[in-house]
DSSP file (Angstrom, degrees, kcal/mol; ACC not computed):
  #  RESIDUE AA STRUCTURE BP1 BP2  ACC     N-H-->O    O-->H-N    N-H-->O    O-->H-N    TCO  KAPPA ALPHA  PHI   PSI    X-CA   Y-CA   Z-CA
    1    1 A X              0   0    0      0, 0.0    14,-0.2     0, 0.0     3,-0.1   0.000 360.0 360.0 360.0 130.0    0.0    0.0    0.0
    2    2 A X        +     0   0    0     12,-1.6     2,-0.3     1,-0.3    13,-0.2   0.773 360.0   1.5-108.7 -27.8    1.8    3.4   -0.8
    3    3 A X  E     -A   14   0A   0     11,-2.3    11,-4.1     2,-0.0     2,-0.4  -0.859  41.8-154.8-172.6 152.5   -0.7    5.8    0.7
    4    4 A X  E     -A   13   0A   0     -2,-0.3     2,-0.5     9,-0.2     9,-0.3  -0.977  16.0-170.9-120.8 133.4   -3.9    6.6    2.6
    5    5 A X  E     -A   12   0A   0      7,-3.5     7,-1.2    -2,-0.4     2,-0.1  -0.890  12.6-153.4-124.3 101.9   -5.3    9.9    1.8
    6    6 A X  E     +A   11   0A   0     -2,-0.5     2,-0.2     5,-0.3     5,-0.2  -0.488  14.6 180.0 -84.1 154.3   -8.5   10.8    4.4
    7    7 A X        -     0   0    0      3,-1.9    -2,-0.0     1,-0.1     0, 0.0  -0.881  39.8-100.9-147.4 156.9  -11.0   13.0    3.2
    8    8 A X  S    S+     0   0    0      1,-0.2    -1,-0.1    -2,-0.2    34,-0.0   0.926 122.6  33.8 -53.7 -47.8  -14.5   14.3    5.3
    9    9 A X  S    S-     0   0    0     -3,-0.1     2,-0.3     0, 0.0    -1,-0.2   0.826 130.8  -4.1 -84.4 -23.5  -16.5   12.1    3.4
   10   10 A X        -     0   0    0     32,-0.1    -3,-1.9    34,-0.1     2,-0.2  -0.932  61.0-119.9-149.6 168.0  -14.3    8.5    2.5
   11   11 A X  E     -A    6   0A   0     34,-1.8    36,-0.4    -2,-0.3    -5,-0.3  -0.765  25.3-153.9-129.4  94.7  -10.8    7.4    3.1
   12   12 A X  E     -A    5   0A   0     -7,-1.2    -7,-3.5    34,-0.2     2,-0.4  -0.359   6.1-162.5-111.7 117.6   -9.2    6.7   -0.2
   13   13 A X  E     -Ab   4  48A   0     34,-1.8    36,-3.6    -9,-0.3     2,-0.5  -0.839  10.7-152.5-102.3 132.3   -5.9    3.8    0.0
   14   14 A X  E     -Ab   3  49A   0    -11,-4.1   -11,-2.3    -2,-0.4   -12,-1.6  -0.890  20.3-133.7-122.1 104.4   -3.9    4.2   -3.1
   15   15 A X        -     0   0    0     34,-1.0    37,-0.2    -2,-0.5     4,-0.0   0.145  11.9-115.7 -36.2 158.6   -2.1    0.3   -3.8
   16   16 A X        -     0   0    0    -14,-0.1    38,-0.4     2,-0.1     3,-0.1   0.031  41.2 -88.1 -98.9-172.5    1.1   -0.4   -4.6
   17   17 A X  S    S+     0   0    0      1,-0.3    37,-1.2    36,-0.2    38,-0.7   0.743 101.7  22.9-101.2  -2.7    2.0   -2.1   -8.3
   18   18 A X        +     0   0    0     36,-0.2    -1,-0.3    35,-0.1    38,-0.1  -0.898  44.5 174.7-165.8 140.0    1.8   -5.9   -7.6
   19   19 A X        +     0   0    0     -2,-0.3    38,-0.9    -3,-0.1     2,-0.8  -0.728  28.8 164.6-124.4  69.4    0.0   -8.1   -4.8
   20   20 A X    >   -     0   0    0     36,-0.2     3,-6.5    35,-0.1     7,-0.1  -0.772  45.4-115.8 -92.9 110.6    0.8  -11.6   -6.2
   21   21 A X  T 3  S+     0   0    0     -2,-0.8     6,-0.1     1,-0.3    -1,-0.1   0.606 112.7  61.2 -24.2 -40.0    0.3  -14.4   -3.9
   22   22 A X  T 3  S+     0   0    0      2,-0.1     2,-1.0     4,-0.0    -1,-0.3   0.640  81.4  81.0 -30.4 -37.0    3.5  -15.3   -3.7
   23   23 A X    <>  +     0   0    0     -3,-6.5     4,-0.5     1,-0.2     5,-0.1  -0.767  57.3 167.1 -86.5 103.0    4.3  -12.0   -2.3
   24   24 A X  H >> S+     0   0    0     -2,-1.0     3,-2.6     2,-0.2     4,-2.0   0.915  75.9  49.8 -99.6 -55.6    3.1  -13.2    1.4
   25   25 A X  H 3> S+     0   0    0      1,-0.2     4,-2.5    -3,-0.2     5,-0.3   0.941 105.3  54.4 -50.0 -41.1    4.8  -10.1    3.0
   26   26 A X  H 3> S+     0   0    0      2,-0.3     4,-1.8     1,-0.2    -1,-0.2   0.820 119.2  30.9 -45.2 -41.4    3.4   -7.7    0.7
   27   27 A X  H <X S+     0   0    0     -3,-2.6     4,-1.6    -4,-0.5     5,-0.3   0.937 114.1  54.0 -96.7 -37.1   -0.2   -8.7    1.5
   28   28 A X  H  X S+     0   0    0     -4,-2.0     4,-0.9     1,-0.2    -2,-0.3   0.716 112.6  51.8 -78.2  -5.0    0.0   -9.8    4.8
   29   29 A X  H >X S+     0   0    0     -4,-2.5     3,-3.3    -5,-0.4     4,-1.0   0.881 119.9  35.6 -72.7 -89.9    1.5   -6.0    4.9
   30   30 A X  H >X S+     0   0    0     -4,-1.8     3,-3.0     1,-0.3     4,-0.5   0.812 107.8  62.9 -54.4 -69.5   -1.6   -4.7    3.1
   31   31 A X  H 3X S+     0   0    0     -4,-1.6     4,-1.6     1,-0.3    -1,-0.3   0.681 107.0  49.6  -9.0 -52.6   -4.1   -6.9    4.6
   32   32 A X  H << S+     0   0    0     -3,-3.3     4,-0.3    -4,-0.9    -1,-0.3   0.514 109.0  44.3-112.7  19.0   -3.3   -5.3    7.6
   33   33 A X  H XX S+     0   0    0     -3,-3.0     3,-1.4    -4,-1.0     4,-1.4   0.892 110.5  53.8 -80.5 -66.5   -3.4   -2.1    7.0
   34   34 A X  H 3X S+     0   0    0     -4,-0.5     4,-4.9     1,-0.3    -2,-0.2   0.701 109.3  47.7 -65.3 -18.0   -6.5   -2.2    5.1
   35   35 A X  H 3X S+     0   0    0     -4,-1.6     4,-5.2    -5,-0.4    -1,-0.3   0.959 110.7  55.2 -73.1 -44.5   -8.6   -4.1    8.1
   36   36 A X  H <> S+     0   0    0     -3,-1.4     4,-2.1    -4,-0.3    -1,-0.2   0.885 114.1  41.0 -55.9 -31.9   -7.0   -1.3   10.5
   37   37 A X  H  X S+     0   0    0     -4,-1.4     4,-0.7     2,-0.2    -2,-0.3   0.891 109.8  54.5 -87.5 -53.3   -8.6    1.1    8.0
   38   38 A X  H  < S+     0   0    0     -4,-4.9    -2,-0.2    -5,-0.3    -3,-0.2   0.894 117.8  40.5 -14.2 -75.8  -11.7   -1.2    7.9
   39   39 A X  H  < S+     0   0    0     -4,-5.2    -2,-0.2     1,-0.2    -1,-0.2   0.895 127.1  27.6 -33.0 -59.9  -11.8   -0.7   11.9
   40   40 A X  H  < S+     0   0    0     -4,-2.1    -3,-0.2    -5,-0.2    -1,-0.2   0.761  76.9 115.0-112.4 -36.9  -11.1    2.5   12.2
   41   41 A X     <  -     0   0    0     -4,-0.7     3,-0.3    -5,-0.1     2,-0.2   0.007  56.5-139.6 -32.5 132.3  -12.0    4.8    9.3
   42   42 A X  S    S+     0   0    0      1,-0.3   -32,-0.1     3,-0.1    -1,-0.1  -0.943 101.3  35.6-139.6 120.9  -14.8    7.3   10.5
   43   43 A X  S    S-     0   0    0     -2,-0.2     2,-1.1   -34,-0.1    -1,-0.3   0.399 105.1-135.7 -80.1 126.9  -16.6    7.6    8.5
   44   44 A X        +     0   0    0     -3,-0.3     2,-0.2    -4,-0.1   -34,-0.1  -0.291  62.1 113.8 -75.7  99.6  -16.3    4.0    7.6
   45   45 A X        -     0   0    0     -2,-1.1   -34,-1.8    31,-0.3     2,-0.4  -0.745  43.2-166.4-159.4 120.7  -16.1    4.2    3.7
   46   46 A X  E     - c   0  78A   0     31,-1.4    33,-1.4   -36,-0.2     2,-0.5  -0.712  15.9-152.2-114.1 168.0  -13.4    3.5    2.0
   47   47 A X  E     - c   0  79A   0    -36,-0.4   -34,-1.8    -2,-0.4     2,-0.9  -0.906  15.9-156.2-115.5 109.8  -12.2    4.1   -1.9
   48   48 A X  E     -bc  13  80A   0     31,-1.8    33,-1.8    -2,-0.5     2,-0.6  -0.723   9.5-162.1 -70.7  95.2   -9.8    1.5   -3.1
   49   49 A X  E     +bc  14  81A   0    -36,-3.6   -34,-1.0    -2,-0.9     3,-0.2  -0.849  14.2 175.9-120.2 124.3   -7.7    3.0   -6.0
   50   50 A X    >   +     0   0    0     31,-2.8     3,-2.9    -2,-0.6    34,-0.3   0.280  34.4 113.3-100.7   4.9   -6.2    0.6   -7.9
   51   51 A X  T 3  S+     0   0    0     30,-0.3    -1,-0.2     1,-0.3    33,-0.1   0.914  85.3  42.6 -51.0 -45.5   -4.2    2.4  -11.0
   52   52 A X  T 3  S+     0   0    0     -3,-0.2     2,-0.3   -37,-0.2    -1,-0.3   0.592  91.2  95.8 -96.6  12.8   -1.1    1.8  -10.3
   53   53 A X    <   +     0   0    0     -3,-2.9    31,-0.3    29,-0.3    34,-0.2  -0.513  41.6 172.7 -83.0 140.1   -1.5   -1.8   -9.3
   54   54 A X        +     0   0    0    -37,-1.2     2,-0.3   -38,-0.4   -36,-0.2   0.731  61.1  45.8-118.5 -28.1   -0.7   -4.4  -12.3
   55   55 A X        +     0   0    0    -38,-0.7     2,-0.2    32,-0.1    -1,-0.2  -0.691  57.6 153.8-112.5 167.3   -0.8   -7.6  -10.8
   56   56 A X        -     0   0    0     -2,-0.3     2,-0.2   -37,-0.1   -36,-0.2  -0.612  13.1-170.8 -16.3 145.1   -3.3   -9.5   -8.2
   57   57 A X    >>  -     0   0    0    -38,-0.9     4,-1.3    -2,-0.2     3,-1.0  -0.622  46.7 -69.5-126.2-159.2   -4.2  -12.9   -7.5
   58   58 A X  H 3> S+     0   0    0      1,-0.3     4,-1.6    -2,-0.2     5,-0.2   0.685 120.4  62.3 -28.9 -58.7   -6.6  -14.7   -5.5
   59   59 A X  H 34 S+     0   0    0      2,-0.2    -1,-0.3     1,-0.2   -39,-0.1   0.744  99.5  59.1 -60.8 -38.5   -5.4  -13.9   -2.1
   60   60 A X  H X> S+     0   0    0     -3,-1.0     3,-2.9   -41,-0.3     4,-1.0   0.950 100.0  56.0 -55.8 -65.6   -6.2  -10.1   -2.8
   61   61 A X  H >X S+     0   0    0     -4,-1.3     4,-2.1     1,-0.3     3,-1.3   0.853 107.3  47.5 -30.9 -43.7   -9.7  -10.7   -3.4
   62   62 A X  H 3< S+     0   0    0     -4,-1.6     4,-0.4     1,-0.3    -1,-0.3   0.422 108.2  55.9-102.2   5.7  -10.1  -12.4    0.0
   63   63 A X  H <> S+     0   0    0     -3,-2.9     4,-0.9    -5,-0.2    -1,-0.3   0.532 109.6  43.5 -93.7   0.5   -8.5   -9.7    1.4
   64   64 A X  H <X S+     0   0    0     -3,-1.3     4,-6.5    -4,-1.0     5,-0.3   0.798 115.4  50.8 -82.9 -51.4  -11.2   -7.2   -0.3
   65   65 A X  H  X S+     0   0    0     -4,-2.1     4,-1.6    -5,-0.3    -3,-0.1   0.945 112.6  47.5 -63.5 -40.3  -14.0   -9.6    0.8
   66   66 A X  H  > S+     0   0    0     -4,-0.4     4,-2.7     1,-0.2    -1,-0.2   0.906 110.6  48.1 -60.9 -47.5  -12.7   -9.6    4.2
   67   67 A X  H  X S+     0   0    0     -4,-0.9     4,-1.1     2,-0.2    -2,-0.2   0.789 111.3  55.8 -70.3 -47.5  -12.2   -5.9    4.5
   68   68 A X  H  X S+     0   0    0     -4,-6.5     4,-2.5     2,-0.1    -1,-0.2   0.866  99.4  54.2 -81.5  -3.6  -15.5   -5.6    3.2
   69   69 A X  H >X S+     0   0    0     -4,-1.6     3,-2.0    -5,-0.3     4,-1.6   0.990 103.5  57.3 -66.4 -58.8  -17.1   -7.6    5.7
   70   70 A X  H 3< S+     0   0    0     -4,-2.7     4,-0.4     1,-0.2    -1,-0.2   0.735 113.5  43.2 -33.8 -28.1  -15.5   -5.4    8.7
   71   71 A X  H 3X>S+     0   0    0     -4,-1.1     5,-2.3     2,-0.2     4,-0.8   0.739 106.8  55.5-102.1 -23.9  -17.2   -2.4    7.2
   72   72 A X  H X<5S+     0   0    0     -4,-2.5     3,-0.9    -3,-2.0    -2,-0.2   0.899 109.3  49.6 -62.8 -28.6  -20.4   -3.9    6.4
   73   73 A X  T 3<5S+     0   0    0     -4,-1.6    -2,-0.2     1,-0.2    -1,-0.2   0.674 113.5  44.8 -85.3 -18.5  -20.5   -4.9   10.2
   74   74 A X  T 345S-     0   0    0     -4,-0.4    -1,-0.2   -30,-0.0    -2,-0.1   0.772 126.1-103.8 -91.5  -9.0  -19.6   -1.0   11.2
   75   75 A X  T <<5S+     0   0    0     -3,-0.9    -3,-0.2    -4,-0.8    -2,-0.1   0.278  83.4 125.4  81.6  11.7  -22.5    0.2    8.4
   76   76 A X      < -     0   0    0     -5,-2.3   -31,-0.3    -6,-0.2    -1,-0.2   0.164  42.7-161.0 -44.4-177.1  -19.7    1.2    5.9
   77   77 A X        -     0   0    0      2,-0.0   -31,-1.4    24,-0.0     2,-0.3  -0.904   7.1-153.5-145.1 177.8  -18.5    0.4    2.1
   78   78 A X  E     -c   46   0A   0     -2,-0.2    23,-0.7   -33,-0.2     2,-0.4  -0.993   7.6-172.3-145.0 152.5  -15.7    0.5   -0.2
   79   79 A X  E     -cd  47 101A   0    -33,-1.4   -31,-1.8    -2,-0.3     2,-0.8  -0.989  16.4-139.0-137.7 167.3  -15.7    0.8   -3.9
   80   80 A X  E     +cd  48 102A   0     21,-6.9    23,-1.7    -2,-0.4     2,-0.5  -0.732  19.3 179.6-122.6 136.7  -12.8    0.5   -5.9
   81   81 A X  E     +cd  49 103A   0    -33,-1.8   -31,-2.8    -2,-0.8   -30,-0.3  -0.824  56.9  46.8-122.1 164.2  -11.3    2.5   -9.2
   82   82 A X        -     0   0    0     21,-2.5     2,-0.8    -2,-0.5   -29,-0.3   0.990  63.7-179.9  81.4  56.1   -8.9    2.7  -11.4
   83   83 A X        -     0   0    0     20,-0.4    -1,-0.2    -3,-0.2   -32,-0.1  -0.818  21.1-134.4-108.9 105.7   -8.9   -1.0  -12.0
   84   84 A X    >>  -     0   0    0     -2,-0.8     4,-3.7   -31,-0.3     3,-1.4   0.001  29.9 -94.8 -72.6 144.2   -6.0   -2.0  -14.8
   85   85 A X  T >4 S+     0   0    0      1,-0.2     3,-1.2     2,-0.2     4,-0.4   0.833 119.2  37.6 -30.6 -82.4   -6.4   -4.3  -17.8
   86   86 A X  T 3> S+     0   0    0      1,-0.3     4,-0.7     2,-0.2     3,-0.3   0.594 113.4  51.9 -51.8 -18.8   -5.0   -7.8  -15.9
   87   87 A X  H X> S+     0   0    0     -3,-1.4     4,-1.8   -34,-0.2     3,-0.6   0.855 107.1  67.3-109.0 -27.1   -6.4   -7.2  -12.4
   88   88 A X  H <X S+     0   0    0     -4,-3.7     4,-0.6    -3,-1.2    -2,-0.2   0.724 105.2  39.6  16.5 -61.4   -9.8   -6.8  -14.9
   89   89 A X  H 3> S+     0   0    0     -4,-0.4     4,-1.9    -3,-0.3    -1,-0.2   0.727 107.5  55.5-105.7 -38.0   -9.7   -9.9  -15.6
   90   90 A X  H <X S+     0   0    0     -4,-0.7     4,-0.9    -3,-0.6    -2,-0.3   0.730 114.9  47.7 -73.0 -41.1   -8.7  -11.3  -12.1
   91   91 A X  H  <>S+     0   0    0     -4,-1.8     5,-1.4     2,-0.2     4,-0.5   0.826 107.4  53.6 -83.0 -22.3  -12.2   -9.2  -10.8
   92   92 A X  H ><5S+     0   0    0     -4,-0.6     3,-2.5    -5,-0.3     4,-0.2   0.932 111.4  49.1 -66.4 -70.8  -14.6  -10.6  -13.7
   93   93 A X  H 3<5S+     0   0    0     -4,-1.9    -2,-0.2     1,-0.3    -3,-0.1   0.669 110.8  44.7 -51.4 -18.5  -13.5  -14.0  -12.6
   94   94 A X  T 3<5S-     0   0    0     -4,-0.9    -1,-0.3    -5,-0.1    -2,-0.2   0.670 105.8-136.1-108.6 -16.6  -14.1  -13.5   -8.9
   95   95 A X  T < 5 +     0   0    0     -3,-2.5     3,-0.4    -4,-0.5    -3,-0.2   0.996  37.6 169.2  91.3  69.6  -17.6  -11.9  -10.0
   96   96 A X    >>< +     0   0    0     -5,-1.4     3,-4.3    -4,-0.2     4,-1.4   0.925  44.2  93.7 -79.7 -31.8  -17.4   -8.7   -7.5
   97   97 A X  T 34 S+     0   0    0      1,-0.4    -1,-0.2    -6,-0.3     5,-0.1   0.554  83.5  47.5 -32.9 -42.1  -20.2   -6.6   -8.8
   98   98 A X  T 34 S+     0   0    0     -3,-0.4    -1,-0.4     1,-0.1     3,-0.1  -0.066 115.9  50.7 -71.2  23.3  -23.1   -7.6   -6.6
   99   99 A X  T <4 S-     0   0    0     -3,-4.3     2,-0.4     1,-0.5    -2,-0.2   0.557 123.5  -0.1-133.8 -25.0  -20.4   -7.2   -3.3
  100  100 A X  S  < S-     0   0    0     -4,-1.4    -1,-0.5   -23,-0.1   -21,-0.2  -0.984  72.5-103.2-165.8 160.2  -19.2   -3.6   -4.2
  101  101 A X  E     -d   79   0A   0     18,-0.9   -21,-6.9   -23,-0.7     2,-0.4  -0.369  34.6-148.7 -87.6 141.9  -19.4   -0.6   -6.7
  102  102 A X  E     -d   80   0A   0    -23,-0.3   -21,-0.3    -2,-0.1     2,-0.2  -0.969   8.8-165.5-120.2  99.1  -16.4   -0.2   -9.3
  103  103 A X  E     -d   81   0A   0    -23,-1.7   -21,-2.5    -2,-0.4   -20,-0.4  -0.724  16.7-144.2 177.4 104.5  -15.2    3.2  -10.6
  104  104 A X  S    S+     0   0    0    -23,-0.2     2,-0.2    -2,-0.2   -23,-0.1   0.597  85.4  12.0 -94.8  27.6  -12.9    3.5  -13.7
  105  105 A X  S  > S-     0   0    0    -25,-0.1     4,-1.4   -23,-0.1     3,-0.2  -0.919  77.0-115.3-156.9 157.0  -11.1    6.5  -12.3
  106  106 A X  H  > S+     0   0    0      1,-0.3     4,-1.9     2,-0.3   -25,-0.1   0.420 111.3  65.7 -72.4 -15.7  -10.9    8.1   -9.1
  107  107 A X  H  > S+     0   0    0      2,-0.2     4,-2.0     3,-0.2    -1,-0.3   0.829 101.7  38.7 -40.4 -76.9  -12.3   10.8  -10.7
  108  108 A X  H  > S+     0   0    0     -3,-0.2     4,-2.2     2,-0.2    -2,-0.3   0.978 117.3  56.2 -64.9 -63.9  -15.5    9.6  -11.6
  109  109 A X  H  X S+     0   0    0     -4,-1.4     4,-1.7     2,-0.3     3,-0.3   0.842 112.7  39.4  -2.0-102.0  -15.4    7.8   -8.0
  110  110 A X  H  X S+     0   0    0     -4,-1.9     4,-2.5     1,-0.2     5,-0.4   0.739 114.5  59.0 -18.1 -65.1  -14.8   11.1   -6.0
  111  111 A X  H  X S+     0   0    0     -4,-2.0     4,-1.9     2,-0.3     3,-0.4   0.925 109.1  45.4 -40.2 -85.2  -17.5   12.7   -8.8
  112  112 A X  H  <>S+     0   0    0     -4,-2.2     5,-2.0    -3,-0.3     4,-0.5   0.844 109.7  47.5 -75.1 -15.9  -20.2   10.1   -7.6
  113  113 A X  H ><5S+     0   0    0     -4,-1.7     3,-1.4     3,-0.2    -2,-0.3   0.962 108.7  59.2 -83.3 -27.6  -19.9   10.2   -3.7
  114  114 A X  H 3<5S+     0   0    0     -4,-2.5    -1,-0.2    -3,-0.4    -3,-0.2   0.753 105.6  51.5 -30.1 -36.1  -20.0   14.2   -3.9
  115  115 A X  T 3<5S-     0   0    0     -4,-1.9    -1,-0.2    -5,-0.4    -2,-0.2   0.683 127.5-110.2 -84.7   6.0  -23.2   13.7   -5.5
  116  116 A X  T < 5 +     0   0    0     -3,-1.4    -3,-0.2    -4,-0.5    -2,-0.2   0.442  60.7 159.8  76.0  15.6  -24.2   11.6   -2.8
  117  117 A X      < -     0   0    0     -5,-2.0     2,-0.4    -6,-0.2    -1,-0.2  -0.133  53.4 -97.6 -45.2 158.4  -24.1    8.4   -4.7
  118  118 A X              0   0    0      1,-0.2    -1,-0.1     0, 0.0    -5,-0.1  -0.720 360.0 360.0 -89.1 125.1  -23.8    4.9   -2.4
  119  119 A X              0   0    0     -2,-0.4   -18,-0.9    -6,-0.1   -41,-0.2   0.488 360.0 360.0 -45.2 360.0  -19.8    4.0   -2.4
């Protein structure tokens, strides 16, 4: 994870460039920042921004699903943007759309919770 930027409304984590399963420090690194932000984030909504990430596997996912359980359980959400061709492809497969709202730029993101859209 390279940085988490809080804002009044959400608290937007911008990822690092590869989460590969393999990498076990690397997630168990992000994993536990994002759960601390899960926890802790007031208001608990978070924005996931994924541009500069290139790689993900499996293991990512079930750290997203995890991270969104903690926030359903505080009355959060997360949504994610900026989501790169390959990790695309890795997010079709795992069929996220019914568990959380998808953005393709942070832009547009930012853009719909200002209008008061649901993260």
């Amino acid at each position: 994870m390279t940085d988490v930027i809080r804002q009044p409304d959400l608290t937007i984590i911008e990822f690092d460039e590869n989460y590969d399963s393999l990498e076990t420090a690397a997630l168990e690194e992000m994993a536990g920042a994002l759960f601390g932000e899960a926890t802790h984030a007031d208001p608990p909504q978070l924005l996931l921004d994924l541009s500069n990430t290139t790689f993900i596997g499996s293991t990512f996912i079930r750290v997203l699903l995890e991270t969104r359980k903690r926030l359903n359980a505080r009355g959060g959400s997360m949504a994610i943007c900026g989501v790169r061709e390959f990790c695309e492809e890795v997010f079709r497969a795992a069929k996220p759309d019914a568990i959380w709202t998808t953005y393709p730029s942070r832009r547009e993101a930012l853009e719909a919770v200002t209008s008061r859209a649901v993260l």
